[in-house]
N, C-alpha and C positions, 0 to 999 in steps of 0.2 A: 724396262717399264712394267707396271703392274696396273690390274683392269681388276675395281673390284666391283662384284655385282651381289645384289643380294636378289633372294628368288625366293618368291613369296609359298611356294607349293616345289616340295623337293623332288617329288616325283620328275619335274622338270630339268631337273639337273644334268641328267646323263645327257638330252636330247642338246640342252644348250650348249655343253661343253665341246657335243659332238659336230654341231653346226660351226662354234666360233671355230675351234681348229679346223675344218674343212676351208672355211674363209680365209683364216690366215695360214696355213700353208700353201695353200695356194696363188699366194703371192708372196712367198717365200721368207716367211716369218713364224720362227720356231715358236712353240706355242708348251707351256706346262702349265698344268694343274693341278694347285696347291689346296689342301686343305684351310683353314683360317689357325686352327692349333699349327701346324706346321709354318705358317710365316712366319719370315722373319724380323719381319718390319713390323707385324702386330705384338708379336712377342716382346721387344724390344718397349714398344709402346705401352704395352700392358706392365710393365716393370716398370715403367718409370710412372707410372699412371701408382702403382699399389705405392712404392717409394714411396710419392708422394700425398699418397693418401693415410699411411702412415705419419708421416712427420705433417699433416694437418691437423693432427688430435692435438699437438703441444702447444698450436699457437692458440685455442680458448684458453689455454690452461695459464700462459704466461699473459695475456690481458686480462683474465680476473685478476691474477697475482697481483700487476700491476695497479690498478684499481684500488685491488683490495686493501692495497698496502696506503693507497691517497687517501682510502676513506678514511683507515684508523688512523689515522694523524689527522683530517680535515675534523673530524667528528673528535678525536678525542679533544684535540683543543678548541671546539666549539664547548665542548659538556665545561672544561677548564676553567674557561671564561663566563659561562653560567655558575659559575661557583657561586661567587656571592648572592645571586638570585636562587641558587637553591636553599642558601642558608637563613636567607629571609625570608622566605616559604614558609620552611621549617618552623623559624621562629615566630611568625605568623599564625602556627597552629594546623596547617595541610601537610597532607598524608603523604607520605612516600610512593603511594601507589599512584595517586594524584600525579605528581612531580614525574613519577616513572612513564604516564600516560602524555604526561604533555611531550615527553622528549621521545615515545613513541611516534605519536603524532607526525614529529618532526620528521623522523625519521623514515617511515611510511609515504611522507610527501616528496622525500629526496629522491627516495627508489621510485616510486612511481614518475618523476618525474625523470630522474635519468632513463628509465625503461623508454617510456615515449621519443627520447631521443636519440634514444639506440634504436628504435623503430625505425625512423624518421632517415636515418643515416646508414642504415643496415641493408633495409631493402632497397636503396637505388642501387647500392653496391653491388648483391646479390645480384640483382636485375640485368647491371654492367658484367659481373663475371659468368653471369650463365650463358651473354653473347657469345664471349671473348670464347668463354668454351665451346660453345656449339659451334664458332669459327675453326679455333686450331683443333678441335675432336671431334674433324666431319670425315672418320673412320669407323667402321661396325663394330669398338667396344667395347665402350661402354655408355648412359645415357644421365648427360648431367643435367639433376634436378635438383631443387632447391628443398629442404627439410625443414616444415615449420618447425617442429617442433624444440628446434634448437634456443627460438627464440624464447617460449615460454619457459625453457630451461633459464635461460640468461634471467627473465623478467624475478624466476624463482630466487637464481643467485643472487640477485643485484638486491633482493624484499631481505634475504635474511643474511644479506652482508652490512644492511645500512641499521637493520633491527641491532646484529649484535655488535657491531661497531657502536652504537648509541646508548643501547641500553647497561652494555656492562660498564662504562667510562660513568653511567647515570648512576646507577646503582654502586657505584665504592664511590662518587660524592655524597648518596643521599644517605649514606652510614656517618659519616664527617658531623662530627655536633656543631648546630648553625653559629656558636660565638667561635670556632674555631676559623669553620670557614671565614667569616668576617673578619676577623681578624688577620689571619693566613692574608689577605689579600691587600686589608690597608697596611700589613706591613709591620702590624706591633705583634713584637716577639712575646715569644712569653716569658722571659724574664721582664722585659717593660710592665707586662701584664702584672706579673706576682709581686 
């Protein structure tokens, strides 16, 4: 069995070490004292704690990927299906920057709105894992906090994944000459054309 104690003023140490083994040998209960480097229960713990603190850096990295991979197909075939509305823009007589500005827009509104809901869905979570930890890591450590600053990171990734997923799908339609486009889409070839 193991008695861990922490002691606020270490001057105290030697005195308490020397009280508890008086105590317990005296009732005939061998007593040692371990350093916290020298456990080996913490040791063990602390390995699996670094482990896994290690292999938590890969799982942001495979939910942007994941993400990021929904948005360029969500968003490129959103811009796809605006095709014909960019070609009669165009032909209309409005600017490319225009055109660029409105699918901005869009796009700005996607991320901000996914941010909010990764707000929304992030912090109970957190909130639930910083319990669960302070339950099974109520050992001297290490002390689990929560890190904003991850989130502003996310909100950063999520603005210029939905800008460049948007704007570059925007930008090689609004090169496309508007009777192409139109056409491209009802479907006459251009030998019909010619």
């Amino acid at each position: 069995n193991e008695i861990l104690l922490k002691v606020s003023d270490s001057a105290d140490i030697e005195k308490l070490e020397s009280e508890l083994q008086s105590s317990f040998e005296s009732r005939g209960v061998a007593v040692k004292f371990t350093e916290k480097e020298e456990n080996p229960s913490r040791f063990f713990l602390i390995s699996d704690y670094e482990n896994d603190k290690n292999n938590q850096a890969v799982m942001p990295l495979i939910i942007f990927a994941v993400s990021a991979f929904g948005l360029v197909m969500a968003l490129r075939r959103m811009i796809r299906s605006h095709r014909p509305q960019i070609g009669i823009f165009k032909a209309l007589g409005m600017k490319s920057r225009t055109i660029m500005i409105y699918f901005s827009i869009i796009a700005v509104f996607i991320a901000v709105l996914g941010t909010i809901l990764g707000f929304l869905l992030a912090i109970p979570l957190n909130m639930s894992f910083q319990s669960l930890g302070d339950q099974m890591l109520d050992f001297p450590v290490e002390t689990y906090n929560i890190t904003y600053i991850y989130y502003l990171y996310g909100a950063l990734i999520s603005m210029g994944l939905c800008l460049s997923c948007t704007l570059i799908p925007a930008a090689l339609a609004v090169r496309v000459k508007p009777i192409d486009v139109i056409q491209g889409k009802e479907g006459v070839s251009k030998k019909q054309v010619g």
